[in-house]
Each structure stands twice: as C-alpha cells, then as structure tokens.
C-alpha positions in Angstrom: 0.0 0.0 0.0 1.1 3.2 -1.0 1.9 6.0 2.1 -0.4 8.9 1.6 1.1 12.4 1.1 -0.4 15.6 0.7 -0.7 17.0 -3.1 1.4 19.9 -4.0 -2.0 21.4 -6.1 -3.6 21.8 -2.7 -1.2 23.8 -0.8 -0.4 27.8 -0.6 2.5 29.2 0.4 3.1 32.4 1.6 6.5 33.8 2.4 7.8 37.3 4.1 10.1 38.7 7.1 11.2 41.6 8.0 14.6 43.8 7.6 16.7 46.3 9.5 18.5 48.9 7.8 21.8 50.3 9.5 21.9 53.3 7.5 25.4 53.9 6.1 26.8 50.2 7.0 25.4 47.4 4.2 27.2 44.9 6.3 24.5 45.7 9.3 21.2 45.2 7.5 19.5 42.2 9.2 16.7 40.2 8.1 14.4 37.7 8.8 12.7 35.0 6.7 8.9 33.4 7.7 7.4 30.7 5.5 3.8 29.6 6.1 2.0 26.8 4.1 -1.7 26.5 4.2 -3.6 23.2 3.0 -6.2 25.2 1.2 -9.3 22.0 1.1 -8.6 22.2 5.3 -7.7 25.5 5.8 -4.6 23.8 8.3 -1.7 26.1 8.2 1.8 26.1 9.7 4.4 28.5 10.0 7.5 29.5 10.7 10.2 32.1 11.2 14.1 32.9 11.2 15.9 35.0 13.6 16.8 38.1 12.5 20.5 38.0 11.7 22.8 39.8 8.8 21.9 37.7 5.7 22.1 38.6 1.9 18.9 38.5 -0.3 20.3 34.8 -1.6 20.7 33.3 1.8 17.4 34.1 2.7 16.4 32.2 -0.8 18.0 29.5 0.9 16.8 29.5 4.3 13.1 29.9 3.0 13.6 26.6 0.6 14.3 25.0 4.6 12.1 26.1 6.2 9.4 24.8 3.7 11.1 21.4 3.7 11.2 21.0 7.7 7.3 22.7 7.3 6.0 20.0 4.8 6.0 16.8 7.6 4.3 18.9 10.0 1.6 20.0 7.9 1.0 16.5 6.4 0.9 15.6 10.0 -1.6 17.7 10.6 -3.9 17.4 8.2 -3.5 13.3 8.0 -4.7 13.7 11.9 -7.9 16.2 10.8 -9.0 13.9 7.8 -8.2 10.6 10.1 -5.8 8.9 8.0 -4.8 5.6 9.3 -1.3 4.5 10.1 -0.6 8.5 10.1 
C-alpha cells in the first residue's frame, strides 16, 4: 500500500520577514525570513520564522527553501490527523 502524502496542487505558500537597515553600513542590514504553508481543502496552516541576523537576499532564498522542507512533515501531520488517515 502506497503511504499517503499531501498533493502539492492543494497547498499555498506564503513567504515574508522583516529587515533592518543600519543606514550607512550594508554589512549591518538584518533580516528575517517566515514561511507559512496553508492546505487550502482544510484551511490547516503552519508557519514558521528565522531569527533576524545579517543575511544577503540569496541566503534568505535559501533559508526559506528549509524552512518549507522542515514545514512539509508537519503540515501532512496535521492534516492526516484532521482527515483521520490511518497509520498516520
């Protein structure tokens, strides 16, 4: 039997965060990433967020691709438990 696993057409993801400009020093701009992904047929959503530390615009590209990967198992977790999935 096949294990069940959410369907990528059924989920929204929204992404955002926040920065802080040090004006004058590039070096000082901190930002933070948040990733939340919402099973639309539910309405279950999870989310998460990255501390605020001095990142460029392409680590937070990368830090937003991980938080949606350690985000995925939880929300199938979730929503297997609403829609009373056995063995889940």
């Amino acid at each position: 039997m096949k294990k069940w696993t959410l369907d990528e057409a059924d989920l929204y993801e929204t992404g955002g965060g926040s920065y802080q400009k040090s004006h004058g020093h590039p070096a000082k701009t901190r930002r933070s990433v948040e990733v939340k992904l919402i099973h639309r047929p539910t309405g279950i959503s999870v989310s998460q967020s990255s501390p605020m530390v001095a990142m460029s615009r392409p680590e937070a590209t990368k830090i937003r691709e991980q938080l949606r990967i350690e985000l995925l198992p939880r929300l199938e977790a979730l929503v297997a438990k609403h829609l009373h999935i056995p063995g889940r």
